[in-house]
C-alpha positions, 0 to 999 in steps of 0.5 A: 500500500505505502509503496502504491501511495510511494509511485503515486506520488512520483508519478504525480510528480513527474507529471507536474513536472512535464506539465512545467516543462510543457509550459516553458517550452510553450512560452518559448515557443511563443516568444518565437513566435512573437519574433517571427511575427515581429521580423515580418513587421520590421521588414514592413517598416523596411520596405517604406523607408527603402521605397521613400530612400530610393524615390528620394535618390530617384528625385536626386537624381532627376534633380542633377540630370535635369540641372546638366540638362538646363545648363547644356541647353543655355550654353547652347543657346548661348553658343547658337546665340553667339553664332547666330551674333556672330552670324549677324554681325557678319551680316552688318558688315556686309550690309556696312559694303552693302552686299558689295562684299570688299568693293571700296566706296567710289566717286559718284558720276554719271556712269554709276549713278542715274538722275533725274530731274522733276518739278515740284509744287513746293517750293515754287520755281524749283526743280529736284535732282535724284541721283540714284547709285545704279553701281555694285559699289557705295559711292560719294556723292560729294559737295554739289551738282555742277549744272549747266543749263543749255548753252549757258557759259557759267555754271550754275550758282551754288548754295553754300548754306546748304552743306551737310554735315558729312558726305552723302555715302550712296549704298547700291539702289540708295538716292542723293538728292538736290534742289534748284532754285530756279530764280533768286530773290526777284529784282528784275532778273531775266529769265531764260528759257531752258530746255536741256541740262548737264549734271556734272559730279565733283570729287572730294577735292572739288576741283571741277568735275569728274567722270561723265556728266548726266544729260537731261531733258528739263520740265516743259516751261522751265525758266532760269535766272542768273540768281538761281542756285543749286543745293549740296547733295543731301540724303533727305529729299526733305532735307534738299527742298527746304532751301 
C-alpha cells in the first residue's frame, strides 16, 4: 500500500513536472513566435523607408540630370546665340559694303549713278535732282551738282548754306538728292528759257568735275535766272527742298 501511495506520488510528480516543462517550452515557443511575427513587421517598416530612400535618390537624381540638362541647353543657346551674333554681325558688315562684299566706296558720276530731274509744287520755281547709285559699289556723292543749263557759259550758282554735315555715302539702289532754285530773290532778273541740262559730279577735292556728266531733258516751261542756285547733295529729299 505505502509503496502504491510511494509511485503515486512520483508519478504525480513527474507529471507536474512535464506539465512545467510543457509550459516553458510553450512560452518559448511563443516568444518565437512573437519574433517571427515581429521580423515580418520590421521588414514592413523596411520596405517604406527603402521605397521613400530610393524615390528620394530617384528625385536626386532627376534633380542633377535635369540641372546638366538646363545648363547644356543655355550654353547652347548661348553658343547658337553667339553664332547666330556672330552670324549677324557678319551680316552688318556686309550690309556696312552693302552686299558689295570688299568693293571700296567710289566717286559718284554719271556712269554709276542715274538722275533725274522733276518739278515740284513746293517750293515754287524749283526743280529736284535724284541721283540714284545704279553701281555694285557705295559711292560719294560729294559737295554739289555742277549744272549747266543749255548753252549757258557759267555754271550754275551754288548754295553754300546748304552743306551737310558729312558726305552723302550712296549704298547700291540708295538716292542723293538736290534742289534748284530756279530764280533768286526777284529784282528784275531775266529769265531764260531752258530746255536741256548737264549734271556734272565733283570729287572730294572739288576741283571741277569728274567722270561723265548726266544729260537731261528739263520740265516743259522751265525758266532760269542768273540768281538761281543749286543745293549740296543731301540724303533727305526733305532735307534738299527746304532751301
Amino acid at each position: 500500500m505505502r509503496n502504491h501511495i510511494r509511485t503515486t506520488a512520483l508519478a504525480a510528480t513527474a507529471l507536474l513536472a512535464a506539465l512545467s516543462l510543457t509550459a516553458c517550452g510553450g512560452n518559448e515557443n511563443g516568444n518565437d513566435g512573437k519574433t517571427d511575427a515581429a521580423a515580418p513587421a520590421a521588414s514592413s517598416t523596411v520596405t517604406p523607408d527603402t521605397g521613400k530612400d530610393a524615390e528620394d535618390a530617384k528625385g536626386t537624381g532627376g534633380g542633377k540630370t535635369d540641372a546638366p540638362a538646363e545648363n547644356v541647353s543655355t550654353a547652347s543657346k548661348g553658343s547658337t546665340g553667339g553664332s547666330g551674333s556672330g552670324s549677324s554681325s557678319s551680316g552688318k558688315s556686309g550690309s556696312g559694303t552693302t552686299g558689295s562684299g570688299s568693293k571700296s566706296p567710289v566717286t559718284c558720276t554719271g556712269s554709276n549713278t542715274k538722275v533725274t530731274v522733276t518739278k515740284v509744287s513746293r517750293p515754287i520755281n524749283h526743280l529736284l535732282l535724284t541721283a540714284t547709285n545704279t553701281g555694285s559699289a557705295p559711292c560719294y556723292a560729294y559737295h554739289a551738282p555742277a549744272l549747266r543749263f543749255d548753252d549757258a557759259q557759267a555754271a550754275f550758282p551754288v548754295l553754300r548754306d546748304s552743306i551737310p554735315q558729312a558726305v552723302v555715302t550712296l549704298e547700291p539702289g540708295q538716292s542723293a538728292y538736290a534742289a534748284i532754285g530756279l530764280s533768286g530773290e526777284p529784282d528784275g532778273q531775266e529769265l531764260h528759257k531752258g530746255t536741256h541740262l548737264s549734271v556734272y559730279f565733283t570729287g572730294k577735292a572739288n576741283q571741277g568735275s569728274t567722270g561723265a556728266a548726266a544729260e537731261l531733258t528739263l520740265p516743259a516751261g522751265t525758266s532760269w535766272g542768273d540768281n538761281g542756285f543749286v543745293t549740296y547733295w543731301q540724303s533727305e529729299m526733305a532735307d534738299a527742298l527746304t532751301f
